[in-house]
BAKEMAR-326494 format. One record per residue: x, y, z of N, C-alpha, C in turn; residue in one letter; residue number from 1. Coordinates in nm, 3 decimals, always signed. Layout:
<atoms>
ATOM	n.east	n.north	n.up	ca.east	ca.north	ca.up	c.east	c.north	c.up	res	n
ATOM	X	Y	Z	X	Y	Z	X	Y	Z	A	NUM
...
</atoms>
This chain:
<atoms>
ATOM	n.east	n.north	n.up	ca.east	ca.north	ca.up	c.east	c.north	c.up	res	n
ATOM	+8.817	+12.609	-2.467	+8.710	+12.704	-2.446	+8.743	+12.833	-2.521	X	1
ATOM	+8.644	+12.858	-2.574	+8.666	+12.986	-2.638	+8.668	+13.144	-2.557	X	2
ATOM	+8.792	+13.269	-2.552	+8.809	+13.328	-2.524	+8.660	+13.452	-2.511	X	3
ATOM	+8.617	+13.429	-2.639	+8.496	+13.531	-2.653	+8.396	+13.524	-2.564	X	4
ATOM	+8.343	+13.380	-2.556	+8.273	+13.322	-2.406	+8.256	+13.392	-2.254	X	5
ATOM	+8.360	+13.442	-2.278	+8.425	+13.526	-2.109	+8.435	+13.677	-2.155	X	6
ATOM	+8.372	+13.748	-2.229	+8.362	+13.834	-2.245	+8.243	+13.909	-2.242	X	7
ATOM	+8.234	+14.022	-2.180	+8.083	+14.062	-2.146	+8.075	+14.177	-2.266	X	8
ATOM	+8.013	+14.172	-2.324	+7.992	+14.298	-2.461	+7.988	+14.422	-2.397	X	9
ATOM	+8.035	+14.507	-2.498	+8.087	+14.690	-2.467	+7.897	+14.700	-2.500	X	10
ATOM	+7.930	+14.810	-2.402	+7.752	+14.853	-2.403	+7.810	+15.010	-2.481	X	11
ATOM	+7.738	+15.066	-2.619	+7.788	+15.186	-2.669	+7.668	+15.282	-2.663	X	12
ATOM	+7.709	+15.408	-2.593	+7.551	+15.480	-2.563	+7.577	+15.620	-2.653	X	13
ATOM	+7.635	+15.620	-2.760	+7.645	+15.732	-2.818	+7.545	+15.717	-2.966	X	14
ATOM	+7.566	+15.823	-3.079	+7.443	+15.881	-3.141	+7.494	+15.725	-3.221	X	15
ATOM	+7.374	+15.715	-3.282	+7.407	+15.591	-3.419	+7.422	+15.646	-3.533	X	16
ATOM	+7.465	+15.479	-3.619	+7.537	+15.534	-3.749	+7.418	+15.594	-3.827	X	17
ATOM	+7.308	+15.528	-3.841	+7.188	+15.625	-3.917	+7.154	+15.765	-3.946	X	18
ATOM	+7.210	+15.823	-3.809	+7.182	+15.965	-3.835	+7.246	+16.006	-3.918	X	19
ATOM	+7.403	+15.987	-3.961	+7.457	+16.082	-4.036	+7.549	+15.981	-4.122	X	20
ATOM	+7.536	+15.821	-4.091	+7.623	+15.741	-4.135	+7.776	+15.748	-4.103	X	21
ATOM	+7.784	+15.822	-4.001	+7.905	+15.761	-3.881	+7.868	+15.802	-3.748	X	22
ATOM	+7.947	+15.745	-3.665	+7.927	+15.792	-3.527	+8.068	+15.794	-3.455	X	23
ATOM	+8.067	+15.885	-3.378	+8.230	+15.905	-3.321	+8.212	+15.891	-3.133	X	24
ATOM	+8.328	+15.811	-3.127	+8.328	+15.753	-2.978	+8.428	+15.779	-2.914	X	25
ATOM	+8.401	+15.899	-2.805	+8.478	+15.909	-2.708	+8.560	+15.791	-2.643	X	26
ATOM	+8.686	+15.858	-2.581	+8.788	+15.756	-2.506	+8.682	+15.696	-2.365	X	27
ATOM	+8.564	+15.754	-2.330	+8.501	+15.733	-2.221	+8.415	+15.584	-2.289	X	28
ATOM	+8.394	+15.574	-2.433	+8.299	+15.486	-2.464	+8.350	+15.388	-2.490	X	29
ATOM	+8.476	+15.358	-2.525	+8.614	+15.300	-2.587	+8.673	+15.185	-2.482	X	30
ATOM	+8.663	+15.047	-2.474	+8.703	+14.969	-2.408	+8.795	+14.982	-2.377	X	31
ATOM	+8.878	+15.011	-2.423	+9.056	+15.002	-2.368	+9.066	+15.072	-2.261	X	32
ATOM	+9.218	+14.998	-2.204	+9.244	+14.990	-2.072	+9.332	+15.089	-2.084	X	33
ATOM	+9.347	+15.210	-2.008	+9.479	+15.315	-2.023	+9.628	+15.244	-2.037	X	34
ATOM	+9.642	+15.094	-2.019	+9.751	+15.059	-2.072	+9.740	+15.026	-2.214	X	35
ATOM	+9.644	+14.985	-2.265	+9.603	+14.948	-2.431	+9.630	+15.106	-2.502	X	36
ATOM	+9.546	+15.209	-2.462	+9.588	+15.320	-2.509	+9.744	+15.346	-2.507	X	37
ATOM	+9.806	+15.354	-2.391	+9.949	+15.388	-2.413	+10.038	+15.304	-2.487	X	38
ATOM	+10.018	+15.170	-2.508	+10.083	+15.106	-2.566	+10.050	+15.163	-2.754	X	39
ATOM	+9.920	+15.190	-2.767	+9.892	+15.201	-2.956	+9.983	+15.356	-2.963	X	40
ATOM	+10.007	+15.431	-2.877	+10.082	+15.500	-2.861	+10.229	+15.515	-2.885	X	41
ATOM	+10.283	+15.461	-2.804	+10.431	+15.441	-2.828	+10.468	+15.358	-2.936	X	42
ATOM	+10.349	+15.236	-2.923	+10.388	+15.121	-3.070	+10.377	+15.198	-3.227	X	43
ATOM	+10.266	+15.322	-3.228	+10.320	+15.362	-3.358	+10.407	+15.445	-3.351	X	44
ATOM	+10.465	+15.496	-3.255	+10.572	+15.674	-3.274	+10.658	+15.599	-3.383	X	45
ATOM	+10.730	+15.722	-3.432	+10.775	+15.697	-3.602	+10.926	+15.611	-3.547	X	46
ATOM	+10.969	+15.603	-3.436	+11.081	+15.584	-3.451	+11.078	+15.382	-3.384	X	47
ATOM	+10.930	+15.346	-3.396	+10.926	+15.190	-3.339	+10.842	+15.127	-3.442	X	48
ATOM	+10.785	+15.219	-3.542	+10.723	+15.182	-3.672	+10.817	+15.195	-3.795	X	49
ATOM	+10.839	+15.130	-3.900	+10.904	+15.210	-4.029	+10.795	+15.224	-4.128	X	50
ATOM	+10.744	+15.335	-4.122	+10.688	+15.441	-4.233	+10.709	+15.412	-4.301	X	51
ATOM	+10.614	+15.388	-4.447	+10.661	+15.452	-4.555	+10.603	+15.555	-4.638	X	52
ATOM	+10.653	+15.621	-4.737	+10.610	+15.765	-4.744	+10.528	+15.709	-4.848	X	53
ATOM	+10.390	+15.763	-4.830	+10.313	+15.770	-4.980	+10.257	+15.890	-5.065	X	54
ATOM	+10.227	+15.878	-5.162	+10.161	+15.990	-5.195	+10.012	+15.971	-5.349	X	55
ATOM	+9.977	+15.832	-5.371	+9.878	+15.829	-5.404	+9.779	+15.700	-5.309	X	56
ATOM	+9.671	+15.716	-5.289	+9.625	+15.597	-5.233	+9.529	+15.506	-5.243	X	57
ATOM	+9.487	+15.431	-5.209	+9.426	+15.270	-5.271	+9.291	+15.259	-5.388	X	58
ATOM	+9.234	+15.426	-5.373	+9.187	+15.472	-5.454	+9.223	+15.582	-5.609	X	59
ATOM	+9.357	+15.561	-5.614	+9.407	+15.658	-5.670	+9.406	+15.805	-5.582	X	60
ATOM	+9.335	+15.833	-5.513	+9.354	+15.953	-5.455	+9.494	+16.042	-5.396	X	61
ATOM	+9.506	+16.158	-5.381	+9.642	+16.249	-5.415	+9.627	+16.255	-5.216	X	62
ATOM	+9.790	+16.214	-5.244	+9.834	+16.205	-5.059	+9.931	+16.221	-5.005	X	63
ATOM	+9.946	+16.253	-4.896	+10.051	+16.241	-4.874	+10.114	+16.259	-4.688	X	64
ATOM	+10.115	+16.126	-4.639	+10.185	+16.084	-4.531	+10.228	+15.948	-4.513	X	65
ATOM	+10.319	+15.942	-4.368	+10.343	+15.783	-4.356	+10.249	+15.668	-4.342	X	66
ATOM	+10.285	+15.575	-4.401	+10.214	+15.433	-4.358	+10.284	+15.302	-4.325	X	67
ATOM	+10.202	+15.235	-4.248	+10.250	+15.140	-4.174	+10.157	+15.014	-4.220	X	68
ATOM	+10.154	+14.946	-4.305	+10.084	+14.812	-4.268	+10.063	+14.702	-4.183	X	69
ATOM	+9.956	+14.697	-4.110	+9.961	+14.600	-4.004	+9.917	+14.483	-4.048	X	70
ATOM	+9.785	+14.502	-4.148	+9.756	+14.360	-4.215	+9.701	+14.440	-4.343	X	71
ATOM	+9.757	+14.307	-4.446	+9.737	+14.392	-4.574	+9.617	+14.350	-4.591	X	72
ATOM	+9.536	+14.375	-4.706	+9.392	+14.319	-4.746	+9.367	+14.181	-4.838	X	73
ATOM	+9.314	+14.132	-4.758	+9.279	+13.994	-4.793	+9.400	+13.884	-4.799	X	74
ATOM	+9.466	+13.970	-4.669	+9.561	+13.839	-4.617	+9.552	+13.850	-4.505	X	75
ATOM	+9.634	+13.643	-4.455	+9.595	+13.618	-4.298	+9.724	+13.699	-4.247	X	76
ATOM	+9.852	+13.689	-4.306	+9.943	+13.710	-4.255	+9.940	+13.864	-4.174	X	77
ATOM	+9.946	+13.877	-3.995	+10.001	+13.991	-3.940	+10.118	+14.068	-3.958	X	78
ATOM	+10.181	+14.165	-3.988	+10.268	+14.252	-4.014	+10.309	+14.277	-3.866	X	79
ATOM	+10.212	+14.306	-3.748	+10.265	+14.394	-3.633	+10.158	+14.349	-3.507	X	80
ATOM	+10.204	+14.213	-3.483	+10.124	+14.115	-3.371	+10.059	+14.206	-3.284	X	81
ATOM	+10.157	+14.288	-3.205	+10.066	+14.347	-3.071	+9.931	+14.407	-3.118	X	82
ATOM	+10.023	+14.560	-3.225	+9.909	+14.622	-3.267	+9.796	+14.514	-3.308	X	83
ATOM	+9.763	+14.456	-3.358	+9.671	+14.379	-3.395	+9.616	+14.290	-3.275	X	84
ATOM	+9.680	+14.246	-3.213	+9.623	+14.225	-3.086	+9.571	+14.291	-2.980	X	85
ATOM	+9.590	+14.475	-3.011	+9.504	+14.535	-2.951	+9.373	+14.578	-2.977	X	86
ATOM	+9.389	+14.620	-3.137	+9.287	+14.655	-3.203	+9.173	+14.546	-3.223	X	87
ATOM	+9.230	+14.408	-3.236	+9.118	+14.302	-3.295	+9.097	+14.212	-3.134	X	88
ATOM	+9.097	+14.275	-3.044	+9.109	+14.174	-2.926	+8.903	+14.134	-2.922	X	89
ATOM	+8.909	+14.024	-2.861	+8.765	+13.974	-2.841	+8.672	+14.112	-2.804	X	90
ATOM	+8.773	+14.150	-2.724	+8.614	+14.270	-2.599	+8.618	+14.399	-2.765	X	91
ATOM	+8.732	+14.392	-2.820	+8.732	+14.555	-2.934	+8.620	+14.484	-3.053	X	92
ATOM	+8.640	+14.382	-3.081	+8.530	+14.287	-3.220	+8.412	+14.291	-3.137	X	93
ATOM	+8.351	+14.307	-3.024	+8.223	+14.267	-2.968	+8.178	+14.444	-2.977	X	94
ATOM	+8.299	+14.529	-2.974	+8.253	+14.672	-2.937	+8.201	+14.715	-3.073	X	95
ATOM	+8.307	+14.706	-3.195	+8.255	+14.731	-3.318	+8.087	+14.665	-3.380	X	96
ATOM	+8.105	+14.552	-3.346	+8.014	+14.460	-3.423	+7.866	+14.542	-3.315	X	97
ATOM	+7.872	+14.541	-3.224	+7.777	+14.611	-3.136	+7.696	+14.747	-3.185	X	98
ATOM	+7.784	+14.844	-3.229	+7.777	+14.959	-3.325	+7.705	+14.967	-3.405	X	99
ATOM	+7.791	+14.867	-3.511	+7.711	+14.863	-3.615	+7.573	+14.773	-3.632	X	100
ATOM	+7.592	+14.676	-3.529	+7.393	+14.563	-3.480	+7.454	+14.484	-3.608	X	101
ATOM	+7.603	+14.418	-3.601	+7.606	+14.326	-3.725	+7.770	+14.236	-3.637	X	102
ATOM	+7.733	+14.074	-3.602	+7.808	+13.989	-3.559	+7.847	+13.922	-3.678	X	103
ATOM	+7.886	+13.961	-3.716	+7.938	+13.866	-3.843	+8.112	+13.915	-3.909	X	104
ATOM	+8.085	+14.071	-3.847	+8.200	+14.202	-3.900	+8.388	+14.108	-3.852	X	105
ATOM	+8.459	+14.154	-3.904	+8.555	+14.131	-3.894	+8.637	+14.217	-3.922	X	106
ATOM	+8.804	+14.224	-3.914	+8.889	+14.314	-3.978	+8.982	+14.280	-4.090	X	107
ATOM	+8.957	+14.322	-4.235	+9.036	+14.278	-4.332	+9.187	+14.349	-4.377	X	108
ATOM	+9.173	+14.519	-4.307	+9.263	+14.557	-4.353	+9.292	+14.671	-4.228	X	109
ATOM	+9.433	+14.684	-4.193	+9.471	+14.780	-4.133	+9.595	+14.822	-4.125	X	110
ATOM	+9.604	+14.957	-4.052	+9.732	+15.049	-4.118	+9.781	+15.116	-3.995	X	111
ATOM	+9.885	+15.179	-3.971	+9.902	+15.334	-3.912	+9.934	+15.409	-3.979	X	112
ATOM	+9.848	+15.578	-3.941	+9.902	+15.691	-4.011	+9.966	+15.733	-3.946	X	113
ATOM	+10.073	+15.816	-4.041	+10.175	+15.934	-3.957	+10.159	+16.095	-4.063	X	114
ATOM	+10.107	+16.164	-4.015	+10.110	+16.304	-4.071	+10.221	+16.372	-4.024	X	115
ATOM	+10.257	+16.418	-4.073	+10.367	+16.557	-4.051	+10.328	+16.715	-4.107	X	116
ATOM	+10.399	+16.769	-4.111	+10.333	+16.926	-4.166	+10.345	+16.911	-4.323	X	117
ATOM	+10.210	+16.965	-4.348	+10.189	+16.983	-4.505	+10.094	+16.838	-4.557	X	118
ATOM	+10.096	+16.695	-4.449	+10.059	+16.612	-4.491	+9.865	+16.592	-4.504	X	119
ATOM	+9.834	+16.496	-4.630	+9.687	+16.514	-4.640	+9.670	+16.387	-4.693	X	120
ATOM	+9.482	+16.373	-4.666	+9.426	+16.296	-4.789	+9.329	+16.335	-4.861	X	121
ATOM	+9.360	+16.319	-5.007	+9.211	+16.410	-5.096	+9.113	+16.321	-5.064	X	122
ATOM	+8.988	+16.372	-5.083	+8.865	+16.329	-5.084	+8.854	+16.227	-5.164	X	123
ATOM	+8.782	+16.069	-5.060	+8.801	+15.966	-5.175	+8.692	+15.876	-5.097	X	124
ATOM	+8.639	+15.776	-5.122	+8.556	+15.667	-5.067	+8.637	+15.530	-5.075	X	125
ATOM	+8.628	+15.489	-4.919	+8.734	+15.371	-4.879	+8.655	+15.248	-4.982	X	126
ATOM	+8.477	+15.223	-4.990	+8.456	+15.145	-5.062	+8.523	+15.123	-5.184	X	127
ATOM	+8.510	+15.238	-5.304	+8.611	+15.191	-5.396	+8.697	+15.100	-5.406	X	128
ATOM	+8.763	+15.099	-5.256	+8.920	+15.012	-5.257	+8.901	+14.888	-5.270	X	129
ATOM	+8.779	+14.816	-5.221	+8.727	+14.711	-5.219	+8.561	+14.730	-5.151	X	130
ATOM	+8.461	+14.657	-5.271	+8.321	+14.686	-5.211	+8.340	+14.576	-5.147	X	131
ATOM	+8.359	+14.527	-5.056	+8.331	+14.422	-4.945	+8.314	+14.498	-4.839	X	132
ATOM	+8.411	+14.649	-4.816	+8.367	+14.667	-4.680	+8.249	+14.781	-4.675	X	133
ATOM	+8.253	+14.725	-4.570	+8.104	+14.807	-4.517	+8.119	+14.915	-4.401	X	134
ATOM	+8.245	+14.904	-4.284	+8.286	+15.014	-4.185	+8.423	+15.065	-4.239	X	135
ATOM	+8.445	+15.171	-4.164	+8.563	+15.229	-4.216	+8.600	+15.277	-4.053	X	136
ATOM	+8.696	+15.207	-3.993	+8.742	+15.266	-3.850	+8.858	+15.373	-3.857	X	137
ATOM	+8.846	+15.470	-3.730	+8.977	+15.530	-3.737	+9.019	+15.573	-3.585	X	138
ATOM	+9.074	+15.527	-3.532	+9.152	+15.551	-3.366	+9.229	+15.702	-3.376	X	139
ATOM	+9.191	+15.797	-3.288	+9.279	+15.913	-3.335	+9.369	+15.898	-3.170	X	140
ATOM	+9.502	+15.911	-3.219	+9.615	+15.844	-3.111	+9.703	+15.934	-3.085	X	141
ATOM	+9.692	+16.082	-3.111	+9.818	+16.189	-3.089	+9.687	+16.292	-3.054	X	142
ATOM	+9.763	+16.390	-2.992	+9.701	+16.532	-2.954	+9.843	+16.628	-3.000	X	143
ATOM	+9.897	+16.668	-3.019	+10.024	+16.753	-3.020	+10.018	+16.797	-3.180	X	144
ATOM	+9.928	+16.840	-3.232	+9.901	+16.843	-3.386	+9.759	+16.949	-3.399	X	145
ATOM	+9.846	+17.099	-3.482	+9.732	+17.176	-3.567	+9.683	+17.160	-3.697	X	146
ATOM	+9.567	+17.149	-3.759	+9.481	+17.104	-3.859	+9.483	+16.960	-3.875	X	147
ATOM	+9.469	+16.889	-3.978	+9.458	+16.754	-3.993	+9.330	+16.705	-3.980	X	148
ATOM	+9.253	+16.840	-4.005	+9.087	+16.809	-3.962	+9.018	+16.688	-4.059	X	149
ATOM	+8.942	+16.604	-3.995	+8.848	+16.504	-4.072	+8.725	+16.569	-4.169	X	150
ATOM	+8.716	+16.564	-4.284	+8.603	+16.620	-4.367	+8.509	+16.490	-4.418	X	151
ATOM	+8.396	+16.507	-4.362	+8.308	+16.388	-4.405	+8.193	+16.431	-4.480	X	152
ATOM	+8.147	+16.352	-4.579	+8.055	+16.438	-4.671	+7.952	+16.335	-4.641	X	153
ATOM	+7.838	+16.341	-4.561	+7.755	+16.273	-4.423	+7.635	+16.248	-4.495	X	154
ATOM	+7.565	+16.161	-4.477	+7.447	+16.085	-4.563	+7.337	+16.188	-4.559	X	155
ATOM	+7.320	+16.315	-4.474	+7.195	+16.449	-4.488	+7.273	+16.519	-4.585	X	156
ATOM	+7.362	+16.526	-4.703	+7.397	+16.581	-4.785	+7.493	+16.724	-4.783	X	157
ATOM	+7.527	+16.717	-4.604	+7.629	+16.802	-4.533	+7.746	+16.789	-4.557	X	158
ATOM	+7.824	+16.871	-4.505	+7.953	+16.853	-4.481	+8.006	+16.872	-4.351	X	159
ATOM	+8.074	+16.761	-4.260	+8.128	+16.771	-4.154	+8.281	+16.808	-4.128	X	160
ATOM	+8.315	+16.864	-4.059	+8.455	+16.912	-4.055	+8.495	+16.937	-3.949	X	161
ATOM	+8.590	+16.827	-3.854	+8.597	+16.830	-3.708	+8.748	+16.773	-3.688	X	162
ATOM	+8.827	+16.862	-3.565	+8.946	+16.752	-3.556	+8.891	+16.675	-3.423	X	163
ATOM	+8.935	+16.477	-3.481	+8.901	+16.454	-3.408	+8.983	+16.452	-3.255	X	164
ATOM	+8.898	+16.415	-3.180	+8.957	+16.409	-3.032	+9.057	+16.247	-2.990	X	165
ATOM	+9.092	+16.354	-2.900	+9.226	+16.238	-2.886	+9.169	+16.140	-2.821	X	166
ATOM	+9.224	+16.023	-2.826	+9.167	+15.936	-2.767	+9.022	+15.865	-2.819	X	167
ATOM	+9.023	+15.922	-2.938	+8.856	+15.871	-2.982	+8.862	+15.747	-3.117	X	168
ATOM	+8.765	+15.739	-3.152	+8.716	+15.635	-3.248	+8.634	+15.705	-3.334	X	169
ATOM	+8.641	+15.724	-3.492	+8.572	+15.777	-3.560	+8.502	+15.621	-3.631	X	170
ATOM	+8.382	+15.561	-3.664	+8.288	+15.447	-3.705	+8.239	+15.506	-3.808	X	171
ATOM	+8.275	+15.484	-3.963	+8.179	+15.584	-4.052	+8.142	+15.385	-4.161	X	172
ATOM	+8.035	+15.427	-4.221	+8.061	+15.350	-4.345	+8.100	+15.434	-4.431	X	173
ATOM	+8.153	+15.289	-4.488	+8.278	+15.322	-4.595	+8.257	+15.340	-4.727	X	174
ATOM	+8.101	+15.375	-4.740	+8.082	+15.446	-4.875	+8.043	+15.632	-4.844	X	175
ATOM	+8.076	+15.645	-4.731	+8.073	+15.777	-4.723	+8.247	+15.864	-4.776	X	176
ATOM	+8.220	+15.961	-4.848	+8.330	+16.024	-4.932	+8.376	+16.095	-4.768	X	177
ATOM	+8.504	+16.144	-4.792	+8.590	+16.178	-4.652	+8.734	+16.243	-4.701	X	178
ATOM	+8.742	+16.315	-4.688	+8.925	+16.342	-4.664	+8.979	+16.411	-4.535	X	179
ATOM	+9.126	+16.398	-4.516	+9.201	+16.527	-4.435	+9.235	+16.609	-4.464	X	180
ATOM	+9.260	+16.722	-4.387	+9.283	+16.849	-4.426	+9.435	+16.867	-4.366	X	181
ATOM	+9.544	+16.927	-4.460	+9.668	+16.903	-4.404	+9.698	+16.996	-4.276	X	182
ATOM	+9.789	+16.901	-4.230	+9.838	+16.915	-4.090	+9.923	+17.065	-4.116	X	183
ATOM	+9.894	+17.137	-4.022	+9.975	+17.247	-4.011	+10.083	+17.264	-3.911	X	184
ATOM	+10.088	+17.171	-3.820	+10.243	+17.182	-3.706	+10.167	+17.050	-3.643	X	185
ATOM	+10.303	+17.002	-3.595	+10.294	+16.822	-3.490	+10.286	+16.729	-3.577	X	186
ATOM	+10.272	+16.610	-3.524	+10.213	+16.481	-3.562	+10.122	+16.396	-3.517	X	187
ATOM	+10.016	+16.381	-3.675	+9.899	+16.374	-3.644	+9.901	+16.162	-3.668	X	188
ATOM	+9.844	+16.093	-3.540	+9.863	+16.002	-3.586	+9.786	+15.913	-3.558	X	189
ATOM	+9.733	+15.791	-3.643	+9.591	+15.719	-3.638	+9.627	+15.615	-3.683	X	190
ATOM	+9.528	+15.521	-3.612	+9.482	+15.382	-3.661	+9.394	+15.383	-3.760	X	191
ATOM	+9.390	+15.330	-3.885	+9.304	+15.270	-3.967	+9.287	+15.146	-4.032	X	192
ATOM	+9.157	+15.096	-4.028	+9.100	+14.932	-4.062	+9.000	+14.972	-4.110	X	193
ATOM	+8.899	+14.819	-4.153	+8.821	+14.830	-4.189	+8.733	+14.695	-4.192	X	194
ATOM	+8.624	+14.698	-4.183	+8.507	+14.584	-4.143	+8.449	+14.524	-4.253	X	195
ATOM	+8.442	+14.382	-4.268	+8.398	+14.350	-4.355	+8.273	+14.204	-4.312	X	196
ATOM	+8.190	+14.149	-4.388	+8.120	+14.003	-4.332	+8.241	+13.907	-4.428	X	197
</atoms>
């Protein structure tokens, strides 16, 4: 019997992606269980992950913090079972795919970030990296961190500029342009994947 079967779909009552071509989801909207949260927690702190330092990224773009591969792109092979078993669990694929009004979505690629002071990403579009995907997820998993603000350049021809909240889910598509703004004290630290059919 299939696991998904026994799963009752995340009901998501926040703004949709249309308005601005992302939508950001409180820890209140967010399936996980305060043990799922604490665990993506401790499983990335720098000293149960090994980092590695980068400084250009999948777009050529100018960067610079840790990364962690959990699954590389366009492979089956897992890097980091749990994490991936938290992020891709049945009830988290029914929450995404829900979002976006598309059952077909899956996860091809995912990472952890680690910022430190001074760390950034220039302005770049995740599509580039590969046009297959279509979402661009991001789990924000630390609070103890000044700047590191999210800059999204939003489908009304705005500019958004917010740090996100702890405990949240940023849902953008992934042809929207985006960078961070470097961290000025703490560590700033996130989940990132991405959705593809």
């Amino acid at each position: 019997m299939s696991t998904t079967a026994c799963i009752e779909p995340a009901v998501y009552t926040g703004q949709t992606l249309e308005k601005n071509g992302y939508t950001l989801c409180t820890a209140q909207d967010i399936p996980f269980t305060p043990t799922e949260w604490a665990r993506l927690e401790f499983l990335t702190d720098e000293e149960n992950l090994s980092y590695s330092k980068a400084q250009v990224g999948d777009t050529n773009e100018s960067l610079s913090m840790g990364f962690f591969r959990i699954k590389k792109p366009g492979e089956l092979k897992i890097l980091h079972e749990e994490l991936m078993q938290i992020i891709a669990s049945p009830k988290m694929l029914n929450f995404y795919r829900e979002i976006c009004q598309n059952n077909k979505l899956w996860i091809d690629r995912c990472q952890a970030h680690l910022y430190k002071t001074n760390d950034f990403i220039a302005r770049h579009v995740d599509k580039e990296s590969y046009q297959g995907y279509l979402y661009s997820l991001l789990f924000a998993i630390s609070q103890d961190f000044l700047g590191g603000e999210m800059v999204l350049y939003n489908n009304k021809g705005t500019v958004d500029t917010f740090k996100l909240p702890y405990r949240s889910l940023l849902l953008a598509d992934s042809a929207i342009p985006h960078e961070v703004l470097p961290v000025k004290s703490g560590v700033r630290k996130t989940l990132a994947f991405f959705l593809m059919e």
